[in-house]
C-alpha positions as CSV (number, residue, x, y, z in Angstrom):
1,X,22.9,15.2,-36.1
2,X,20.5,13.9,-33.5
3,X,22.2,11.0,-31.2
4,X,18.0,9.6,-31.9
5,X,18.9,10.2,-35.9
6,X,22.1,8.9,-35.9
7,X,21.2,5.5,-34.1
8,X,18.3,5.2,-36.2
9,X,20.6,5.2,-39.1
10,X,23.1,2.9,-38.0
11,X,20.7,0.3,-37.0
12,X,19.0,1.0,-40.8
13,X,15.6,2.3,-40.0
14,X,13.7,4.4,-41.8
15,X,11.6,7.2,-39.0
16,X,8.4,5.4,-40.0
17,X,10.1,1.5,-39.5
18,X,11.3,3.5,-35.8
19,X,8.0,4.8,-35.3
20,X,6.2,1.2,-36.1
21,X,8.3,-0.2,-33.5
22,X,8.0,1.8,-30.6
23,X,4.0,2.5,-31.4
24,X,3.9,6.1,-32.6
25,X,3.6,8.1,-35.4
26,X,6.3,9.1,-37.7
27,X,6.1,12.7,-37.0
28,X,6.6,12.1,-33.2
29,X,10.2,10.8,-34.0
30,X,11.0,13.6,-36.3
31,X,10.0,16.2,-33.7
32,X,12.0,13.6,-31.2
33,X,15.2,13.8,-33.8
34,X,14.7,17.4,-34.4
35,X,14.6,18.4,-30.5
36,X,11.0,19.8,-30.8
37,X,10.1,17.4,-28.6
38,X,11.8,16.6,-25.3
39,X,13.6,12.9,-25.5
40,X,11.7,12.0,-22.0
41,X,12.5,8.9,-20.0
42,X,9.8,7.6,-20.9
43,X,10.2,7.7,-24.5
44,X,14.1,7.2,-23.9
45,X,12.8,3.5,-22.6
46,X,10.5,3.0,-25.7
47,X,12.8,3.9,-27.9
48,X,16.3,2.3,-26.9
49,X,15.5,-1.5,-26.7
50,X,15.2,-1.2,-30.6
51,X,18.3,0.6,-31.3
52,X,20.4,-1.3,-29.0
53,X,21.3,0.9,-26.5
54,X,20.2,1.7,-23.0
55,X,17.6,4.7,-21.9
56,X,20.8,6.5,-20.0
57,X,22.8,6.6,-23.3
58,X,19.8,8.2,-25.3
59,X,19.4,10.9,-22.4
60,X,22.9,11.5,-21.6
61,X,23.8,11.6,-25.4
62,X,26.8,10.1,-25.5
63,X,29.0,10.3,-28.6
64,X,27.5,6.9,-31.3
65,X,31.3,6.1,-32.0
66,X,31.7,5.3,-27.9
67,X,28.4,3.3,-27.9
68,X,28.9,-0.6,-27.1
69,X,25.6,-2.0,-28.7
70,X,24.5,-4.7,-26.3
71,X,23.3,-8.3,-27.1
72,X,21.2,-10.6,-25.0
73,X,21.7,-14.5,-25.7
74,X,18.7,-16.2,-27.1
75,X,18.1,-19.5,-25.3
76,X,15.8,-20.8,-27.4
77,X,12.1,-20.9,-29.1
78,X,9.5,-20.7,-26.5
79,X,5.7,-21.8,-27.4
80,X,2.9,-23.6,-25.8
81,X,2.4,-27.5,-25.8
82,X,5.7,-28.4,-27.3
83,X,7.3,-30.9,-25.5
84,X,11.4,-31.2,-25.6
85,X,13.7,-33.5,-24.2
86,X,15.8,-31.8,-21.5
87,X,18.5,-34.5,-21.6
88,X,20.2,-33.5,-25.0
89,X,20.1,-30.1,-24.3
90,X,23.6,-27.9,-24.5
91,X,23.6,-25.5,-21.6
92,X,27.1,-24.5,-22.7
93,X,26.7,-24.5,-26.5
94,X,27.2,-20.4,-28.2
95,X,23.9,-18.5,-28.0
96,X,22.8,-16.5,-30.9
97,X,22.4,-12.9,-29.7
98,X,20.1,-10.1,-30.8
99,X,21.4,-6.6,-30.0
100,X,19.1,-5.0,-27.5
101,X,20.5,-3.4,-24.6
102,X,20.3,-4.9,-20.9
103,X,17.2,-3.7,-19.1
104,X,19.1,-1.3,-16.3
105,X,16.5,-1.9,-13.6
106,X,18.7,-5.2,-13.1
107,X,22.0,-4.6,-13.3
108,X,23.2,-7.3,-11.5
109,X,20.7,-10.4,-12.9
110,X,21.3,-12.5,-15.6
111,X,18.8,-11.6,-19.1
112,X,18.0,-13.2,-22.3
113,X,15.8,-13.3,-25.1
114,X,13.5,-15.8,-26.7
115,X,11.9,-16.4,-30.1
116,X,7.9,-16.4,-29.8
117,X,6.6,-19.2,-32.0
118,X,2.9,-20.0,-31.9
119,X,-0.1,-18.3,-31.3
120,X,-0.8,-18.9,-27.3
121,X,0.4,-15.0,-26.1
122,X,-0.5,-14.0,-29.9
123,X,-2.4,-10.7,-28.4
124,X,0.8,-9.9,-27.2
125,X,3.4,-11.4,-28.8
126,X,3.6,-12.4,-32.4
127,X,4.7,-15.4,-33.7
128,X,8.1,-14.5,-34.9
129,X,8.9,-12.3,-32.7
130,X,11.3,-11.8,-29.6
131,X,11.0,-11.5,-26.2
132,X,13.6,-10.1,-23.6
133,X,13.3,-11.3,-19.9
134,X,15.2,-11.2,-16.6
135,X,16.2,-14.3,-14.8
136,X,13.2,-14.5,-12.1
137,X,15.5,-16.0,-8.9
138,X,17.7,-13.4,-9.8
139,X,15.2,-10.3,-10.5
140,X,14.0,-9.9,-6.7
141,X,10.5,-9.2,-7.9
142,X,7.3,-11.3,-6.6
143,X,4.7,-12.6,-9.5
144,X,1.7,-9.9,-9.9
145,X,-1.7,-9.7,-11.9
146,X,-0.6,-8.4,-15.2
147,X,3.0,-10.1,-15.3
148,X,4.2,-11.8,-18.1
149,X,6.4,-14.7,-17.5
150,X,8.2,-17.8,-19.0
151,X,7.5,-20.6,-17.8
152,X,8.7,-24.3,-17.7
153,X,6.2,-27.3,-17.2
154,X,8.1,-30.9,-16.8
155,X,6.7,-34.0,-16.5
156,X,7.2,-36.2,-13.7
157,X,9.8,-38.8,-13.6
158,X,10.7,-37.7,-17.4
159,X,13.1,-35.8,-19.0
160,X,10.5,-34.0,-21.3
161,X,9.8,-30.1,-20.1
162,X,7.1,-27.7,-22.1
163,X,8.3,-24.1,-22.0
164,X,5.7,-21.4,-22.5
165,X,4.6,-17.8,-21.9
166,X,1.6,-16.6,-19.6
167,X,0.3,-13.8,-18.4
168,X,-0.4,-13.8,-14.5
169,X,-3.5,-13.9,-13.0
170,X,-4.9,-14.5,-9.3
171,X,-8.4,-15.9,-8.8
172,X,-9.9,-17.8,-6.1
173,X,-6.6,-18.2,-3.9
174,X,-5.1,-19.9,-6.8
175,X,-2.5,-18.3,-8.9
176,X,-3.2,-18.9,-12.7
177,X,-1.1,-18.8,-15.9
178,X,-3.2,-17.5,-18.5
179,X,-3.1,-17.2,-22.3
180,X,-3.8,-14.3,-24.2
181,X,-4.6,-15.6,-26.9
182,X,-7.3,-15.3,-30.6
183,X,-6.8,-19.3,-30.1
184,X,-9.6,-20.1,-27.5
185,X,-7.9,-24.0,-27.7
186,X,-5.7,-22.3,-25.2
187,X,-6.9,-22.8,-21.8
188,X,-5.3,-21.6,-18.2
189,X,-2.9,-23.3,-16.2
190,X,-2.6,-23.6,-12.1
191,X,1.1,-22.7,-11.4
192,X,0.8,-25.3,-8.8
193,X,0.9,-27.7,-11.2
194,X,-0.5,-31.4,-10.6
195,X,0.5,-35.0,-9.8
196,X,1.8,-35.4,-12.8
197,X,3.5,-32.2,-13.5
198,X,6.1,-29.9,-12.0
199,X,5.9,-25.7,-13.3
200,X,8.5,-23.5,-12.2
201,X,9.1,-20.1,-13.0
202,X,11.7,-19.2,-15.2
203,X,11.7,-15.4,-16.1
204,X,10.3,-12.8,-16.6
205,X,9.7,-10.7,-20.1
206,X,11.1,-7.0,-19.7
207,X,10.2,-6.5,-23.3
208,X,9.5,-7.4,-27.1
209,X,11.3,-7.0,-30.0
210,X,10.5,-7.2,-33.5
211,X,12.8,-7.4,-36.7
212,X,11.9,-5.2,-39.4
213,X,11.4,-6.9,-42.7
214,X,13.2,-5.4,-45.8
């Protein structure tokens, strides 16, 4: 059996629940399984963030019984316009984790997961659905056109922050955080922020995960 077969299996997915996951057809992970197809590095990165494992274990096949499945802490719900007060918040409290593996581009940065709620990245991201990111400070990558990243947006003088997802954008000389979004009540933000608010960047998403319904 298929290291790609056998991981399916464990994590209790069906080739077409796989297949749904990762965006292809069903017969593309049977020819995957069934080594008619070459497990690429591309596909090896599709594929392992939703059987919990890295690329490199997929490639290298290493023995399922030796596999550590990885979790990333989830550190809360992120969604737009949803204001929380920082003050009673637990930094040290136990994290729920979902089992995806580390992204291995940063080996050395801290990572975590979120649960999408709400419908300002909705072209993107579900409501109900996870998101995995890297810790920016910590990623040594600089903010691009395209990016997605979590965001915080505190108010002055209070101890009430708004934590959100947006898609980078520069225009004008200004660097924008934009929504992607069905919702057109969802409108762009300056990263600069204002008089009254403080933004700063938080992460950035590395991925998406989505749990299969049974």
């Amino acid at each position: 059996m298929s290291i790609l077969r056998n991981l399916r299996i464990k994590k209790g997915l069906s080739q077409s629940a796989l297949a749904e996951l990762v965006g292809t057809s069903q017969p593309q992970i049977r020819r995957l399984e069934a080594g008619e197809r070459k497990l690429t590095k591309e596909w090896a990165e599709r594929i392992a963030p939703h059987l919990g494992v890295t690329p490199e274990m997929l490639i290298f096949e290493k023995k399922t019984e030796q596999l550590e499945v990885i979790g990333l802490p989830i550190m809360g719900i992120v969604r737009a316009g949803d204001w929380r007060d920082i003050s009673i918040l637990d930094a040290e409290e136990e994290r729920e984790v979902i089992h995806v593996a580390r992204d291995p581009r940063f080996p050395h940065a801290k990572q975590y997961a979120l649960l999408v709620s709400g419908d300002s990245m909705n072209l993107r991201f579900p409501d109900g659905c996870y998101v995995t990111c890297v810790d920016f400070a910590g990623s040594g990558l600089a903010l691009k056109s395209g990016m997605i990243i979590h965001v915080e947006r505190q108010m002055a003088g209070m101890q009430l922050v708004e934590t959100t997802l947006k898609e980078v954008q520069f225009s004008g000389g200004k660097t924008l955080l934009v929504p992607r979004s069905t919702n057109s009540a969802h409108k762009p933000i300056v990263l600069s922020g204002g008089e009254d608010t403080e933004i700063s960047v938080k992460g950035i998403v590395t991925g998406k995960f989505e749990p299969v319904s049974f």
